[in-house]
C-alpha positions as a printed Julia matrix, in Angstrom:
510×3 Matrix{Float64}:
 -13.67    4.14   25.04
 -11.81    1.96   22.83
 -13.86   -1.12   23.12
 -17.04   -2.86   24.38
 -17.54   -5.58   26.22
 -20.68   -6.83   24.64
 -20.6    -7.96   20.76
 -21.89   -5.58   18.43
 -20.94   -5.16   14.35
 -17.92   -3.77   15.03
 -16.24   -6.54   17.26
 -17.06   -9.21   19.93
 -14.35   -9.28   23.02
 -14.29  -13.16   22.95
 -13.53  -13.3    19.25
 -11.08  -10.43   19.74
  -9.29  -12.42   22.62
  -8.91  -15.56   21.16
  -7.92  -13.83   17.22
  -5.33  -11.74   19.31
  -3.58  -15.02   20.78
  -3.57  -16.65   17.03
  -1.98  -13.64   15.67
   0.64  -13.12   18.42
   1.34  -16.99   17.92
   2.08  -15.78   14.08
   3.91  -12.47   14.7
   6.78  -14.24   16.52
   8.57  -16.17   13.5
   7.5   -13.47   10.93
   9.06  -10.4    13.48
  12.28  -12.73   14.37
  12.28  -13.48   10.4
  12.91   -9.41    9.45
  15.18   -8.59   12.29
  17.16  -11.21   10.8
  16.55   -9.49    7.07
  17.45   -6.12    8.45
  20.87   -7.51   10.5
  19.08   -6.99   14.09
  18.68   -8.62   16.59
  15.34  -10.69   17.12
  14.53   -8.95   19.77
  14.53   -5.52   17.73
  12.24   -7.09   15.61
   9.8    -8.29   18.54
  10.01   -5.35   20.14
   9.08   -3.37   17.01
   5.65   -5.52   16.74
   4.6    -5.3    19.99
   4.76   -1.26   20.49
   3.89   -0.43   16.55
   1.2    -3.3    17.1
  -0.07   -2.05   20.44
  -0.17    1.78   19.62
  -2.16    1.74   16.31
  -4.45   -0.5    17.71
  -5.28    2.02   20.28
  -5.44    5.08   18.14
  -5.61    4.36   14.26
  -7.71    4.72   11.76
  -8.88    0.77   11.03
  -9.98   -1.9    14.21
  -8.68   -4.76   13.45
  -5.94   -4.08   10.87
  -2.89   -5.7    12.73
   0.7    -3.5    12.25
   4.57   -4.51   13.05
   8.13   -5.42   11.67
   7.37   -6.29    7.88
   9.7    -7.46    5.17
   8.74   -4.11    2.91
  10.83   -1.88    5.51
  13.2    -4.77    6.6
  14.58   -5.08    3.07
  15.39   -1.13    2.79
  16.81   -1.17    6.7
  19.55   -3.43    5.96
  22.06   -1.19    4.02
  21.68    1.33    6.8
  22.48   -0.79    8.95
  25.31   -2.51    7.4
  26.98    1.2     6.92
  26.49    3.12   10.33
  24.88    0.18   12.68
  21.65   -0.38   14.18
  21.23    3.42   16.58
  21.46    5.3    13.14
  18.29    2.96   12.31
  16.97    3.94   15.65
  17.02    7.64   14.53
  15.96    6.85   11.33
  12.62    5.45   12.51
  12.31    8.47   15.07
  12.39   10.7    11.69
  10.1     8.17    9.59
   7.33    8.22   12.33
   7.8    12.57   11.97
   7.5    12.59    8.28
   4.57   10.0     8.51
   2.29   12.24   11.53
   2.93   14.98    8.91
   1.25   13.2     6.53
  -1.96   12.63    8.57
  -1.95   16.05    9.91
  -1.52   17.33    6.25
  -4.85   15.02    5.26
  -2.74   13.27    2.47
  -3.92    9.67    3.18
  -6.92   10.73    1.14
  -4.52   10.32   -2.16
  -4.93    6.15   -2.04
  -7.78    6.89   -3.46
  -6.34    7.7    -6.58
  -5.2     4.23   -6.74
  -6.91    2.09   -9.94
  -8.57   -0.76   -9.15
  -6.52   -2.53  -11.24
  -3.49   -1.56   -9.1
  -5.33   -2.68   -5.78
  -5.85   -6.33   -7.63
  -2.29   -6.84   -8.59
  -1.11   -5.61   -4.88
  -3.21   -8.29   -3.19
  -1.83  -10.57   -5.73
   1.54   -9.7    -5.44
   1.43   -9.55   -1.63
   0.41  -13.12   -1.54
   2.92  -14.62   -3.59
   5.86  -12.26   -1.59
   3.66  -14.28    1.92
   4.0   -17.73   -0.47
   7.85  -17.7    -1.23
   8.67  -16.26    2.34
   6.99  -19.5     3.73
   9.48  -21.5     1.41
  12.09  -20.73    3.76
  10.72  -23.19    6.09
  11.53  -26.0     4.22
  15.51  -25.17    4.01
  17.46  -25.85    6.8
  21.0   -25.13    6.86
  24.1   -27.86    7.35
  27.43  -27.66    8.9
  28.96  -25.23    6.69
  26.58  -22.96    6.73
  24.89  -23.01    3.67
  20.87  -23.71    3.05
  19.31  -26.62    1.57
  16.51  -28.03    0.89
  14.52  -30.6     3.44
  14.76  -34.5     2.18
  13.74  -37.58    3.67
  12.0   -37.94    6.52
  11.84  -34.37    7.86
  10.05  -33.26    4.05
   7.79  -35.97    4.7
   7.13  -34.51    8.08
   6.88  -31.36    7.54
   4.45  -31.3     4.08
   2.0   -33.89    6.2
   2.15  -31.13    9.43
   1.59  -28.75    7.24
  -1.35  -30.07    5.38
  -2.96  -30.99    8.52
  -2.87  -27.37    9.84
  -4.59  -26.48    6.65
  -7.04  -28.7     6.79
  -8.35  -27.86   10.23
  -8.24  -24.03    9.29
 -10.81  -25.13    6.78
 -13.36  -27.91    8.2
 -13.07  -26.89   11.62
 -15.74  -23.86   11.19
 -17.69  -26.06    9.83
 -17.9   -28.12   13.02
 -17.8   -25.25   15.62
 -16.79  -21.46   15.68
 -16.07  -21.78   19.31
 -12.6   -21.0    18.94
 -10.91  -19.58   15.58
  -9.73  -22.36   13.45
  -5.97  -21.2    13.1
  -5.65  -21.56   16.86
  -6.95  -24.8    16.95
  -4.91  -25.77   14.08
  -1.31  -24.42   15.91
  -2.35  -26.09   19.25
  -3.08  -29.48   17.64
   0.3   -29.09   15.89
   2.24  -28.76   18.67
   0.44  -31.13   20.74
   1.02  -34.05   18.39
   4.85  -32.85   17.18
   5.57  -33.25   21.18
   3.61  -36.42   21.83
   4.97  -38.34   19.14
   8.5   -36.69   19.56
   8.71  -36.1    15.9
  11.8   -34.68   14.11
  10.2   -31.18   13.33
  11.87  -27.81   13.36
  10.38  -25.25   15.52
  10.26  -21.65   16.63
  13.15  -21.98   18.81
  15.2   -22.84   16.02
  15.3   -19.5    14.35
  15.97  -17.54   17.85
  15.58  -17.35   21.59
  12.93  -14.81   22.01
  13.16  -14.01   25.47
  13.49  -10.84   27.13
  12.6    -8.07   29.52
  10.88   -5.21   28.71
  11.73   -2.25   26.34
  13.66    0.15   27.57
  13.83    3.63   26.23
  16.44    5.37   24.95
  17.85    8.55   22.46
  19.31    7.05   19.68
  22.55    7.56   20.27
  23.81    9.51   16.91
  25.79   12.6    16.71
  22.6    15.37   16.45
  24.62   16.9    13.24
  23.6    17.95    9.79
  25.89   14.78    8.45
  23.79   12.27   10.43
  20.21   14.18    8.73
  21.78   13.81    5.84
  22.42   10.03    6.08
  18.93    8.86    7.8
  16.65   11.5     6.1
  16.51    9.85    2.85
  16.14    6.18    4.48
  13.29    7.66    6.59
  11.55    9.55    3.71
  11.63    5.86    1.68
  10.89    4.3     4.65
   7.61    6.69    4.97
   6.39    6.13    1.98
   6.72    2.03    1.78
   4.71    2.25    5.03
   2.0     4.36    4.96
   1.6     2.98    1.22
   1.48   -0.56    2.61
  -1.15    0.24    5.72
  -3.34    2.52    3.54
  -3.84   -0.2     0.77
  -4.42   -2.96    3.63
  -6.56   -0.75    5.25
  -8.6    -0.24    2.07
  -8.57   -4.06    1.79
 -10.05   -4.78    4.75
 -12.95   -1.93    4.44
 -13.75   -4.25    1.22
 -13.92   -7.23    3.33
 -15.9    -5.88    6.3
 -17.84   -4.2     4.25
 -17.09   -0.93    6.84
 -14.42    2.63    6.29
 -11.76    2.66    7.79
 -10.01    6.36    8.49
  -6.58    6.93    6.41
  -5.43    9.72    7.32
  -5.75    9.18   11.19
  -4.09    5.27   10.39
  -1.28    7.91    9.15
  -0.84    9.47   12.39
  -1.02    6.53   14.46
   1.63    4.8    12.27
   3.47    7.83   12.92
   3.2     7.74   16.42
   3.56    4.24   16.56
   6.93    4.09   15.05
   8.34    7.69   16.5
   7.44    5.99   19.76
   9.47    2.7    18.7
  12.79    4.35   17.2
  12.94    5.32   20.78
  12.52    2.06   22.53
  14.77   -0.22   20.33
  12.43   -0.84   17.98
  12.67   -1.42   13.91
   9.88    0.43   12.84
   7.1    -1.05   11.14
   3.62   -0.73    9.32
   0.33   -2.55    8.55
   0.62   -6.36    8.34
  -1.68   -7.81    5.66
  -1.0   -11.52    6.21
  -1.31  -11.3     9.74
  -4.31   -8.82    8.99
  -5.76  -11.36    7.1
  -5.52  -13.77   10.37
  -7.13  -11.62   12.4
 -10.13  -11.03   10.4
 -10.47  -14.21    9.23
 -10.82  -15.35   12.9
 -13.38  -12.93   13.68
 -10.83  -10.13   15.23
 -12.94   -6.78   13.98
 -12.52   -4.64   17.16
  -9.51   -2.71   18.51
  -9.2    -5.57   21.59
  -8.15   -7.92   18.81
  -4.87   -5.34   17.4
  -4.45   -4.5    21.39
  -4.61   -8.48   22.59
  -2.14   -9.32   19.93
   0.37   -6.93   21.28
  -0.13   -7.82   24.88
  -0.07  -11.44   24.24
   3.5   -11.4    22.48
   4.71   -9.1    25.15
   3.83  -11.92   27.2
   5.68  -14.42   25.32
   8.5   -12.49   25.55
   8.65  -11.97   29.13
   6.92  -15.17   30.57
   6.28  -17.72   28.16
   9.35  -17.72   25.49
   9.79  -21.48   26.18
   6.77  -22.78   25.45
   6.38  -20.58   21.87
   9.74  -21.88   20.85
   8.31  -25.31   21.18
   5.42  -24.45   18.45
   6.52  -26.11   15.34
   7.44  -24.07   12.19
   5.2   -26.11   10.13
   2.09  -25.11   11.76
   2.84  -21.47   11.23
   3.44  -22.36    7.84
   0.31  -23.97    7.47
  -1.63  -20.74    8.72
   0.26  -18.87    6.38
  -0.25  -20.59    3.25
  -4.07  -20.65    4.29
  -3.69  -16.47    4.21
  -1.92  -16.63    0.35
  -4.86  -18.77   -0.03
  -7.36  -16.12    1.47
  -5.56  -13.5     0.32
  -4.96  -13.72   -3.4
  -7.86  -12.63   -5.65
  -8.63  -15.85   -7.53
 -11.26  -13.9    -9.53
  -8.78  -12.0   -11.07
  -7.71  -14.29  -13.3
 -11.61  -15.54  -14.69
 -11.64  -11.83  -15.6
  -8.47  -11.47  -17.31
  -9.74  -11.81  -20.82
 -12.87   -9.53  -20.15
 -11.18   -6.59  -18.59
  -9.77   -4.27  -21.23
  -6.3    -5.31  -21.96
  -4.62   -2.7   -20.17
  -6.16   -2.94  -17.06
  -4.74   -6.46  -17.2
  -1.69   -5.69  -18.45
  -1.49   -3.22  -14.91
  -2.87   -6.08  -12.92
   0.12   -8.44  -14.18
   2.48   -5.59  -13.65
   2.26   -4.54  -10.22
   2.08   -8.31   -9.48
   5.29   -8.76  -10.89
   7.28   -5.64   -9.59
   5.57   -6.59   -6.05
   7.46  -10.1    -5.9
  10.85   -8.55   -7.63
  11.17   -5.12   -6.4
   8.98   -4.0    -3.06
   5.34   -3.01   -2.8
   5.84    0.71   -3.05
   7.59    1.0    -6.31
   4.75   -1.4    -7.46
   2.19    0.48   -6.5
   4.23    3.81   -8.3
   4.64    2.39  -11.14
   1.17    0.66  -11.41
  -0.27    4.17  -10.89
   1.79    5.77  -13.67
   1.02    3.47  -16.09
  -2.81    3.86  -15.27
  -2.71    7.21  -15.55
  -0.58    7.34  -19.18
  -2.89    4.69  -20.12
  -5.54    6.87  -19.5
  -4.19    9.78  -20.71
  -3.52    8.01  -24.43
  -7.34    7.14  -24.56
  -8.72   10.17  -23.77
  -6.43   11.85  -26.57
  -8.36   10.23  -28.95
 -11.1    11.87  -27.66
 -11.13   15.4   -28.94
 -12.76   16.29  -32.32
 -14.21   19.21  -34.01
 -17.34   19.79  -35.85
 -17.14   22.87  -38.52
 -19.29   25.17  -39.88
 -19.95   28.4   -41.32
 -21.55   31.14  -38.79
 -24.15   33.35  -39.32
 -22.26   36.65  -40.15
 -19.67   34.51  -42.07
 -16.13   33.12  -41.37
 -15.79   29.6   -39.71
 -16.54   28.0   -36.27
 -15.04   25.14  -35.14
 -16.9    23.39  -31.98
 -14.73   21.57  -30.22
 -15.65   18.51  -27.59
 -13.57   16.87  -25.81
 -10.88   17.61  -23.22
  -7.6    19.57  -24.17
  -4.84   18.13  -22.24
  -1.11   17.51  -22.79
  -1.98   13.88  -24.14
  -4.18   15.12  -27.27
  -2.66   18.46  -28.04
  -0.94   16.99  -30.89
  -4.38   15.96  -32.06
  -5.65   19.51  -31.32
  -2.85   21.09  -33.38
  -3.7    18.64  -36.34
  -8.0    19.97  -36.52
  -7.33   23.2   -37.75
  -6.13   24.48  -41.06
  -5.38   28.02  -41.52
  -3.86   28.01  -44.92
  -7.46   27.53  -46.48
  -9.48   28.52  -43.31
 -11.3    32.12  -43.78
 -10.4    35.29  -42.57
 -12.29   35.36  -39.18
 -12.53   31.9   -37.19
 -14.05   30.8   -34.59
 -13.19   28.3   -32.24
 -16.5    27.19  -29.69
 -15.06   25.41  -26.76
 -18.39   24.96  -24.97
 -18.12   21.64  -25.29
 -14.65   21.23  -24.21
 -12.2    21.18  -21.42
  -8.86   23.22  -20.89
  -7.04   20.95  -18.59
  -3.65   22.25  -18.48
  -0.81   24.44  -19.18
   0.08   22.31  -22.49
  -3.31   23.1   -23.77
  -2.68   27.04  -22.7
   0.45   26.39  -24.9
  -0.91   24.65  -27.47
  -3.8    27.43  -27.77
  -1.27   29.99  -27.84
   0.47   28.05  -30.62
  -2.69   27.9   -32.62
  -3.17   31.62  -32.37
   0.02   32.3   -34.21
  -0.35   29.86  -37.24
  -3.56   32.2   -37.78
  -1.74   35.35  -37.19
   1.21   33.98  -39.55
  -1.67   33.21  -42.16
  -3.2    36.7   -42.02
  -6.01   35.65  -40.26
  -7.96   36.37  -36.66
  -8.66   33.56  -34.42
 -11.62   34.06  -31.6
 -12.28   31.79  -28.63
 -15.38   31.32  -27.24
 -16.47   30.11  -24.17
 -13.35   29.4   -22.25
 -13.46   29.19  -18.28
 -12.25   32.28  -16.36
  -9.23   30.68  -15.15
  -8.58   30.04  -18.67
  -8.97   33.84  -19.92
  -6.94   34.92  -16.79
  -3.62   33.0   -18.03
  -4.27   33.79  -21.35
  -3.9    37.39  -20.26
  -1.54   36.72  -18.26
   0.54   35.81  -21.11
   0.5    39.49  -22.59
   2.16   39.18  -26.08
   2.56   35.47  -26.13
  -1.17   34.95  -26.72
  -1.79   37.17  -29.9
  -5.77   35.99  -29.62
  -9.41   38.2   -29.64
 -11.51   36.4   -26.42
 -14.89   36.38  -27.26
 -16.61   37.18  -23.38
 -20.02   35.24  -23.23
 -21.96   36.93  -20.44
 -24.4    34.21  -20.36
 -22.21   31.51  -20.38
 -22.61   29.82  -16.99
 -20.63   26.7   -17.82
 -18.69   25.35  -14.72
 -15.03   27.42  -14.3
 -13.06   24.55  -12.71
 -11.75   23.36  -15.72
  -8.19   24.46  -15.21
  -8.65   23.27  -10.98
């Protein structure tokens, strides 16, 4: 069953309802808003929230996350289809949905974990300031010949006081009543007063009709040739990636707010299945929403009713009730949106700026950055890389030796810390066979072999003995360890010392 009609932790069906309307209110300009960013047609855009909206509500991995046409995948779409037109985008998000179920079937949504902290902060960050300038676009209109400019006059005036209002009854009205979420209220009131008073305010009708029937489906219609897999496979591998980057760290997000786990790599599949489903009824593909996310469980949408209300509700719109959404004035969206940045961004992240170590705020910054220039999933890549080289540089100061002479003569050296491709350099620069003794030992008890550069850089060490006359032992290495070193044959001109009772955990080279 995929929902219950009494409230429990997990959702209650009223909340659900009345979240799903707010958020299907806010999907409209923000789906009509990519198509446009991709060179579609609104409807492709529409279409494309309601079906990716409505399917991984059903079956993913997180109730409540809400999923559709975002900017992230718009912004890649639009060369395709500026070169070969919109069916080859069609096929393309056939493919992406494919590579994206493989994914989840392959259990690989279990790697966001390996994203820092750090990393997560400056995403969130990023994300709201990409939500922030997106809104800006509301206040631009465009004249006669075309070209945008900023509001003046009047309709400013207009639109900054509409605006503030929304925002205020987001905030005070749960302080009055919960009855009904606060960003519904706030749209309703809006439009009420923007028609009553007949004021000069743009609205959703402005951007686009949004009516239409309902989806129909279709086969892309591409030539099925190795030229056309050569031309979408690439977009749909980038397209992939972006997506199931963007769910997986919204999904994480929201398991920190409710405080509950979501399941990745089944949110993998679903997006997978959401969007092959889509690429086959004129849709543009799509992925986890964090703004509209951020709606939903903000106005106490936790279940999988909220995700599946949302979708139903705008499929409404679109068949029944596209007059009366056009009438809902831009500023009032704008309002709810702003309140999200507001919501979203992690304010605490700058009072800990100068008490985090310096790289970790250096990464925060970072990703924040690349976010709002590039897209979210080369921020996330590069935020990741520079953890982990960050990383690697401090533990490289972390190996050492401690020498001594043993018991039947010649010299041990006990080694701690890990041997990795980061502090091999340092391992190289311990040892000194010129004035070392004839027999040495080196004691790595105390010590990890992480990789093949430390294989190498052992080997390397062996032969400065052998060079210098002299007969290096190693003791205490894993089994994996002594298996490449044999491996090796005549590259590794070393004596292994075998320690029968040496029951240190092998997984060193795992």
């Amino acid at each position: 069953m995929f929902f219950n009609f009494e409230c429990t932790d997990r959702g209650c069906p009223k909340d659900d309802l009345l979240s799903g309307i707010t958020v299907a209110l806010a999907l409209v300009p923000e789906a009509v808003a990519f198509a446009f960013v991709a060179g579609v047609e609104p409807l492709v855009g529409l279409y494309a929230a309601f079906m990716v909206g409505l399917i991984t509500a059903v079956i993913g991995g997180r109730p409540g996350m809400i999923s559709g046409a975002t900017g992230a995948l718009a912004v890649v779409m639009v060369a395709l289809v500026a070169q070969h037109g919109v069916q080859y985008l069609f096929a393309t998000v056939v493919l992406m949905g494919l590579i994206q179920i493989l994914v989840g079937v392959l259990r690989l949504g279990k790697f966001i974990r390996m994203v820092p902290h750090p990393v997560m902060l400056g995403f969130v960050n990023g994300l709201a300031i990409v939500i922030f300038l997106a809104q800006l676009q509301s206040f631009q209109t465009t004249d006669a010949a075309g070209q945008s400019q900023w509001l003046q006059g009047n309709q400013l005036y207009i639109m900054l006081a509409l605006v503030a209002l929304t925002m205020a009854i987001i905030k005070y009205l749960p302080k009055l009543t919960k009855a009904i979420p606060s960003s519904l209220a706030a749209i309703i009131v809006v439009t009420l007063i923007v028609i009553g008073l007949s004021l000069d305010s743009r609205s959703v009708g402005d951007l686009a009709s949004i009516a239409g029937g309902l989806p129909q489906f279709s086969i892309p219609a591409v030539p099925f040739t190795w030229e056309t897999l050569t031309i979408i496979f690439p977009y749909a591998v980038i397209l992939a990636a972006i997506g199931l980057i963007e769910s997986l760290l919204t999904l994480s997000l929201i398991d920190e707010i409710t405080e509950t786990r979501g399941r990745g790599n089944k949110e993998c599949v679903a997006q997978g299945a959401a969007n092959t489903v889509t690429g086959f009824f004129g849709g543009m593909g799509g992925c986890a929403m964090i703004g509209q996310s951020m709606i939903n469980i903000n106005s106490g949408g936790r279940g999988r009713l909220s995700g599946i209300s949302a979708a139903l509700f705008l499929l409404a719109f679109i068949l029944f009730a596209s007059g009366l959404i056009e009438m809902i004035p831009l500023a009032a969206l704008t309002g709810v949106m702003f309140m999200v940045v507001i919501g979203t961004f992690e304010w605490s992240s700058l009072r800990i700026m100068g008490k985090i170590p310096l790289s970790d705020a250096f990464v925060l910054v970072l990703v924040s950055a690349v976010t709002v220039a590039t897209d979210l999933a080369i921020a996330v890549v590069v935020g990741v890389i520079v953890s982990a080289l960050v990383f690697a540089w401090e533990h490289a100061k972390h190996i050492n030796v401690k020498s001594y002479e043993g018991k039947l003569g010649g010299k041990i050296y006990e080694l701690h810390g890990p041997l990795f491709f980061a502090s091999v350099n340092n391992f190289q620069n311990l040892f000194d066979p010129k004035n070392d003794p004839d027999d040495v030992v080196v004691e790595f008890q105390n010590s990890q072999v992480m990789d093949h550069s430390a294989i190498e850089a052992i080997d390397t060490l062996a032969e400065r003995y052998l060079n210098a006359g002299k007969r290096l032992h190693l003791r205490h290495l894993s089994a994996e360890c002594r298996q490449l070193l044999r491996k090796a044959g005549n590259l590794v001109e070393v004596n292994v010392i075998e320690d029968p009772k040496y029951h240190v955990a092998d997984n060193q080279l795992g």
